[in-house]
N, C-alpha and C positions, 0 to 999 in steps of 0.2 A: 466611565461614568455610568454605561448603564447596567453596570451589574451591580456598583452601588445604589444605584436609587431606586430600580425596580423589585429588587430578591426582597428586601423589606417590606414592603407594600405587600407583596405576595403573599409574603409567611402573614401577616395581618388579618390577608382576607381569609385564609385559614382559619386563624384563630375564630375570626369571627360567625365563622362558618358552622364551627366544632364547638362553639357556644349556644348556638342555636338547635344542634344538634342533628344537623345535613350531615349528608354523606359530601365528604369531599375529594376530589382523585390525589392522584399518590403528590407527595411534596415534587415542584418542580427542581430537577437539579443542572446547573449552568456547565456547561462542558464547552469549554473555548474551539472555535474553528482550529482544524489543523492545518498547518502552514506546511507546506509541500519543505524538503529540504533541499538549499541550494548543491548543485550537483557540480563540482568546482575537477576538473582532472589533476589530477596528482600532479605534484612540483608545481602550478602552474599560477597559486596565488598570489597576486602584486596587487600592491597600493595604485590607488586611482588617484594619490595625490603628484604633481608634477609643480616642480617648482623652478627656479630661471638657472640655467645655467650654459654650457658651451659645448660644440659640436669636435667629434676628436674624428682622423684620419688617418689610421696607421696601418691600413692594407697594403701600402705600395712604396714602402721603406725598410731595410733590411730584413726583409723575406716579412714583413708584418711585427716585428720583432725590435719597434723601436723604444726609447726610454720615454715613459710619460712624465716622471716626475707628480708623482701624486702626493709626493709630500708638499713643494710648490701650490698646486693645485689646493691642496685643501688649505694652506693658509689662505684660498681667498675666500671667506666667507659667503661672498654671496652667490657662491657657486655649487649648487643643489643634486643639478641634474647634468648628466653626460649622455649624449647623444651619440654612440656610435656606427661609424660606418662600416661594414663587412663586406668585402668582395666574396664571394661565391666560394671561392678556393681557398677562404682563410677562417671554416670555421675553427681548425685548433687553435690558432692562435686568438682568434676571437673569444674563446673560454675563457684565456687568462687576462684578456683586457675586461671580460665584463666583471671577472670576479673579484679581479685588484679594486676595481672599481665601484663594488659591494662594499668590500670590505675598507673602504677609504670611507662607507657611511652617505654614498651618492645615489639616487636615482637612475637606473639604466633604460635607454630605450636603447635598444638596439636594430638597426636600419639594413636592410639588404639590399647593395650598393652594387650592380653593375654598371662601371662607365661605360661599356660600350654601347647600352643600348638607353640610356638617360633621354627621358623624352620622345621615349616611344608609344605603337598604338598598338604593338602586337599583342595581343590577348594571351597569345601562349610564354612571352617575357613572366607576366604576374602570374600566373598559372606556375611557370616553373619558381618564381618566388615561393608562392604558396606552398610547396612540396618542401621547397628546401626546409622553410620553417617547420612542417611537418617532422622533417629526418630529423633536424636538428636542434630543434629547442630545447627538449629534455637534456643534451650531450651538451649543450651550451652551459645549463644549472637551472634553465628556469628565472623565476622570481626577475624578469624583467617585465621592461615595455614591448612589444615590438611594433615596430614601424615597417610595415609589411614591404615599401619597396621605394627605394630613394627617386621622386620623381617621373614617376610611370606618367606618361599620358601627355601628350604634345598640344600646343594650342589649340589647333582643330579637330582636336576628339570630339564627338560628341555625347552631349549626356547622356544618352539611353547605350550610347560604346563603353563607356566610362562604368554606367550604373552594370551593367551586364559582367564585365569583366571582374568589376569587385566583387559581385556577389558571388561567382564561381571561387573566386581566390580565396574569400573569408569562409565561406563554408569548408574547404580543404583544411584552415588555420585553426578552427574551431572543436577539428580532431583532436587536436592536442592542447588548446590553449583557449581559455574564459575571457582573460581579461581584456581590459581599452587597447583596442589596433589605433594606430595612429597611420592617418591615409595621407599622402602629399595629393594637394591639389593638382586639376592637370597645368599644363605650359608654365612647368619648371616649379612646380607651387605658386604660379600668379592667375589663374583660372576662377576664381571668387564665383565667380555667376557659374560656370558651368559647375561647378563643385555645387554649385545653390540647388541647379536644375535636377542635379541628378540623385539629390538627395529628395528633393521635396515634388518634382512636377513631370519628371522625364516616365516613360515607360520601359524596361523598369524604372523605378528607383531602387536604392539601396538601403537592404529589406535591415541589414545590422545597425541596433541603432547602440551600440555602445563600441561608436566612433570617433575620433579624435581630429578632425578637420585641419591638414598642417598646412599654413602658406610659409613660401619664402619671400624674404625681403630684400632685395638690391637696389642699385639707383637706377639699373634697366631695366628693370620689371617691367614688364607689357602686358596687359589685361585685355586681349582681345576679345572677350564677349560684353567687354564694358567698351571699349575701342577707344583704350586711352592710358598713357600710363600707369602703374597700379599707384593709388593712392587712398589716405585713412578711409576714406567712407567706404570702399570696398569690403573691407572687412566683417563689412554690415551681413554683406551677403554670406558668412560662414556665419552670424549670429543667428541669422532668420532660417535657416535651418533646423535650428533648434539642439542640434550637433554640440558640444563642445569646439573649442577651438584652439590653435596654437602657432607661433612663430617659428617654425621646425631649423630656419635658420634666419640670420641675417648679418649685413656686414656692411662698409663701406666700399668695397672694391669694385672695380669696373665703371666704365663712362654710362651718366644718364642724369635725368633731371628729376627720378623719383624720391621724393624727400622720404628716405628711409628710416633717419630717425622721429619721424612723426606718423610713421605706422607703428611704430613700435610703441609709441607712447602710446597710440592709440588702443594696443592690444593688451596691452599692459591696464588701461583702465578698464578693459573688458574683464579682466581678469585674468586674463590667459598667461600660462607662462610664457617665458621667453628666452630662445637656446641664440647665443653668438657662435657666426662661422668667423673663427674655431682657435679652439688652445692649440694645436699643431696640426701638419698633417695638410695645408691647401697648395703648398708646391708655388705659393707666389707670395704677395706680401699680405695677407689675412691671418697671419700666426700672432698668436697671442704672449710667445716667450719665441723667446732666440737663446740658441741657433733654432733654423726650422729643420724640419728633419729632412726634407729635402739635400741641406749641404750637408746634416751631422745627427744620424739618426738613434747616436749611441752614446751621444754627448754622455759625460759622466751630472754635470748639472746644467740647468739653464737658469736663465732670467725674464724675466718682464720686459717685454718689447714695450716699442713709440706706440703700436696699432691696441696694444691692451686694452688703456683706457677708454679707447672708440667703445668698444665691448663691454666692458666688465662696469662703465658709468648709467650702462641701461639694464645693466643684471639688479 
């Protein structure tokens, strides 16, 4: 707008200047600010859009090496985005589940999944995360999400533990890779406040702010910096961050009184997307199709389990 309405006026006073027959200095000429260019690393550009879809598991069934069935999978429409999990020792196999999974037209975040150490406070766990993705994001293809470490950080981390630890890990990630890290909140992703603290009021906080705030949802979810099971209003605390936010899993299973589908509703009106645990791959009854790969991980086809609909009526 202002270089329509002022350049006119200008050449104007000119004129009227050079009619009067003043000396007037040279025509002014408008030369737009230069916009620095974004500096993106090679292979490394991904969509910031994330849309709802389900959490897969196939590190710990024939050698990493089970059937997805992505033709199944992609007749469910409303399944966008694939969340997968990668054990340490499985990134070959990890390449050809994230790229089937390209090429089926899905969303990838990809999660670096140790069970042994889920729920931990050691600083050197995320550390040696951060490296892996380092080695191996470009050998992976690139053009995902990554979800820098499935579950790091136990109910009693505290924020300025938490804030400390990420910023060493994202800086290591940041060697090779721009886009949205997506963080699990601490104590299993039910940590809302401490996730708050460490974003916004801890010393440090955590300096990246193109973060992805991931809770999980179950009926045990325990929220002890709230000191009370995780319920919808909690969620608030990943809003007031200022952070994006997300459901990184959720499901029916396990004993508890937290009404899990009314967090999800409740995230779902945030906007956030929302990933269900899981189209295979949980080793108990949270499978989305049977067989699970648990009993049959080479099945030639599956089908749509009872537990599907729990999942795929909140996608």
């Amino acid at each position: 707008m202002k270089k329509i309405f002022y350049l006119p006026l200008f050449l104007l006073w000119i004129c009227i200047g050079c009619s009067k027959g003043k000396t007037t200095a040279a025509p002014f000429v408008y030369v737009p600010p230069v916009t620095p260019p974004v500096v993106v690393v090679p292979g490394t550009t991904v969509s910031d859009t994330i849309l709802n879809g389900v959490n897969l598991q196939p590190s710990y069934y024939n050698d990493g090496n089970p059937n997805v069935d992505w033709a199944l999978m992609k007749q469910q429409t409303n399944i966008k985005t694939v969340r997968i999990e990668i054990e340490p020792d499985k990134a070959t196999q990890a390449k050809t589940w994230i790229t089937q999974a390209k090429t089926n037209g899905l969303t990838v975040i990809a999660t670096y999944h140790k069970y042994t150490v889920l729920g931990s406070d050691d600083a050197t766990e995320l550390t040696t995360a951060a490296n892996w993705w380092k080695n191996n994001y470009a050998a992976l293809g690139g053009n995902f999400i990554i979800n820098m470490m499935n579950e790091w950080g136990s109910h009693n981390i505290t924020p300025a533990a938490y804030a400390t630890a990420y910023n060493s890990a994202i800086a290591i990630v940041r060697t090779v890779y721009s886009g949205p890290i997506v963080i699990d909140i601490p104590g299993w992703g039910q940590e809302t406040y401490t996730a708050y603290q460490a974003v916004k009021i801890s010393n440090p906080v955590i300096a990246d702010t193109n973060i992805i705030l991931s809770a999980h949802i179950y009926p045990n979810g325990w929220n002890q910096g709230r000191n009370h099971n995780i319920q919808p209003s909690d969620l608030d605390d990943i809003t007031n961050t200022g952070r994006r936010g997300i459901i990184g899993e959720f499901g029916n299973g396990a004993t508890g009184n937290v009404d899990w589908a009314a967090c999800v509703d409740k995230a779902k009106l945030k906007g956030w997307p929302v990933l269900g645990w899981c189209w295979n791959g949980d080793g108990g009854a949270m499978n989305m199709v049977q067989p699970s790969w648990a009993s049959n991980a080479t099945a030639n086809s599956f089908t749509l389990s009872a537990y599907f609909s729990v999942i795929y009526n909140k996608l």
